[in-house]
MIVOLO-137457 format. One record per residue (C-alpha): residue number from 1; y, x, z. Coordinates in nm, 4 decimals, always signed. Layout:
% MIVOLO-137457
 lonu       py       px       pz
  NUM        Y        X        Z
...
% end
This chain:
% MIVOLO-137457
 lonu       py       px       pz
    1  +0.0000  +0.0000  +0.0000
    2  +0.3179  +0.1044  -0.0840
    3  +0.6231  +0.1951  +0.1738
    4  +0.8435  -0.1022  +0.0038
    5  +0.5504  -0.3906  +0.0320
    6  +0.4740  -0.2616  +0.3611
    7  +0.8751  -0.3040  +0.4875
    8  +0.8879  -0.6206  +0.3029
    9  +0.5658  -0.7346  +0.5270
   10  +0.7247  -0.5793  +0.8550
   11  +1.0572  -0.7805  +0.7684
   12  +0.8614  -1.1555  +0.6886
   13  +0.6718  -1.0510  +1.0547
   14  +1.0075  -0.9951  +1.2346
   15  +1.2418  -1.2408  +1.0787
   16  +0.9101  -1.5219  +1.1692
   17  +0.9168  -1.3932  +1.5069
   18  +1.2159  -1.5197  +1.6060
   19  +1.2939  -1.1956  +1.8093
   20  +1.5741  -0.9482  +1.7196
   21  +1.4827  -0.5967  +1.6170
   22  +1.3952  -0.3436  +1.9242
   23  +1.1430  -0.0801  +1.9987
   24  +0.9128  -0.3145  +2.1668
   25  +0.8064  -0.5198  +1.8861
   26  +0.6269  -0.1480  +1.7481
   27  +0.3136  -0.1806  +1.9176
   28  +0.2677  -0.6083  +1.7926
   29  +0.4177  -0.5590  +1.4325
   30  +0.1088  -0.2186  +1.4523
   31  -0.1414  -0.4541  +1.5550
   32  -0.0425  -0.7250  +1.2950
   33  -0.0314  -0.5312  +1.0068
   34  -0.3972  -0.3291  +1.1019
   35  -0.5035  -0.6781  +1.1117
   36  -0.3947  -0.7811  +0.7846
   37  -0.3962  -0.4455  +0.6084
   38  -0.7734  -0.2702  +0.7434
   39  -0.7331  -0.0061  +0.4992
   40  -0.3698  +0.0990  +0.5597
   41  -0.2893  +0.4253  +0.6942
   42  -0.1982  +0.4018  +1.0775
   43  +0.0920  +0.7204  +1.0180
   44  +0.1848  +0.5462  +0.7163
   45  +0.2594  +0.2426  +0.9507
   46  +0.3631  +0.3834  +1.2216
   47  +0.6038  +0.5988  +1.0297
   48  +0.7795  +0.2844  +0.7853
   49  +0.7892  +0.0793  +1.1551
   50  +0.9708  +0.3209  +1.2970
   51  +1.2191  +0.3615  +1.0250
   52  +1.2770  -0.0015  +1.0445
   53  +1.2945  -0.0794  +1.3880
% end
């Protein structure tokens, strides 16, 4: 998965949330996405939430 589809995905998870943006949501938005995404590198994802958030 690409950098840009995987911030698109963080952004629909955050702006469904309901939450503003802080450093807290890292470990749930992590857990979502290795959920949805088994194949997706976790420093790929860790890296683009970061960035993000």
């Amino acid at each position: 998965m690409s950098d840009i589809q995987l911030q698109s995905e963080i952004h629909n998870i955050i702006k469904k949330s309901g939450y503003s943006k802080s450093k807290k949501m890292l470990c749930p938005i992590m857990r979502i996405v290795s959920m949805r995404y088994i194949n997706i590198s976790q420093q790929q994802l860790l890296r683009v939430t970061n960035s993000m958030l």
